[in-house]
C-alpha positions in Angstrom: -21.7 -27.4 1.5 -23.1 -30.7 2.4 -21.9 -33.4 5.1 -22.0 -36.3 2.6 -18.3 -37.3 2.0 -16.9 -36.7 -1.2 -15.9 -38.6 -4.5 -12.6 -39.3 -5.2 -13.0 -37.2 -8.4 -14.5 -34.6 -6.0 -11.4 -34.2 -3.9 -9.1 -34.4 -7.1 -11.2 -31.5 -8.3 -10.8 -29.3 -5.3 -7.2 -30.1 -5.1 -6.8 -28.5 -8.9 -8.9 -25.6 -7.5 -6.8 -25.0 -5.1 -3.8 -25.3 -6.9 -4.9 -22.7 -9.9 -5.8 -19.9 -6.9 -2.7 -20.5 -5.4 -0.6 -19.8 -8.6 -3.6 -17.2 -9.5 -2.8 -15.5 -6.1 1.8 -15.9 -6.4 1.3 -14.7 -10.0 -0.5 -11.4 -8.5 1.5 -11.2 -5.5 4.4 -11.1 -8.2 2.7 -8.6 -10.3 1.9 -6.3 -7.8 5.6 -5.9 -6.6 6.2 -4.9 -10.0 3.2 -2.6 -10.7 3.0 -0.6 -7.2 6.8 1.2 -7.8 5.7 1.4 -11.1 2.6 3.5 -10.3 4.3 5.3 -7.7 7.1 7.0 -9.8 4.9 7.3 -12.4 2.3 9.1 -10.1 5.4 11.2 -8.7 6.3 12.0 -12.4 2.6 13.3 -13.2 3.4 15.5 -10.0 6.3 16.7 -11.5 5.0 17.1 -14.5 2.0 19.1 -13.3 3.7 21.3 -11.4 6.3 22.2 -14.4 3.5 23.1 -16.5 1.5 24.6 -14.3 4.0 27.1 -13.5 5.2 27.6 -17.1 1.1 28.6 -17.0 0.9 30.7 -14.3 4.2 33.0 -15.7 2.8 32.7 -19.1 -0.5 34.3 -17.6 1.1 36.8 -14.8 2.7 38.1 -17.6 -0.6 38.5 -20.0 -2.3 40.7 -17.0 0.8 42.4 -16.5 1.1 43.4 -20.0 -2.9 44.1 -20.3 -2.5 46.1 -17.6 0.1 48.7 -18.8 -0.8 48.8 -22.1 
């Protein structure tokens, strides 16, 4: 930036810019609250999820091998 005092219109300008990335930045804030438990029980849900089919998987194949191996 330069030393040489601004224009009226200048300042007017930086006061909007200010103004639109402080609502930019409260609309995120508000967002975020909302999207970050979101996330976090859907992440926990994947878990869950996983684990559930995985070991639906796993007793699926354990009894394959067991099968192969009697037969």
């Amino acid at each position: 930036m330069t030393d040489e005092p601004r224009s009226k219109e200048g300042v007017g300008e930086l006061a909007v810019r200010v103004r639109v990335a402080r609502r930019v930045t409260e609309i995120a804030r508000r967002e975020a609250a909302v999207a970050f438990p979101a996330a976090k029980r859907a992440a926990g849900h994947a878990a869950r999820a996983f684990i559930r089919k995985f070991s639906e998987e796993y007793a699926k194949e354990n009894r394959r091998r067991r099968k192969r191996g009697r037969a």
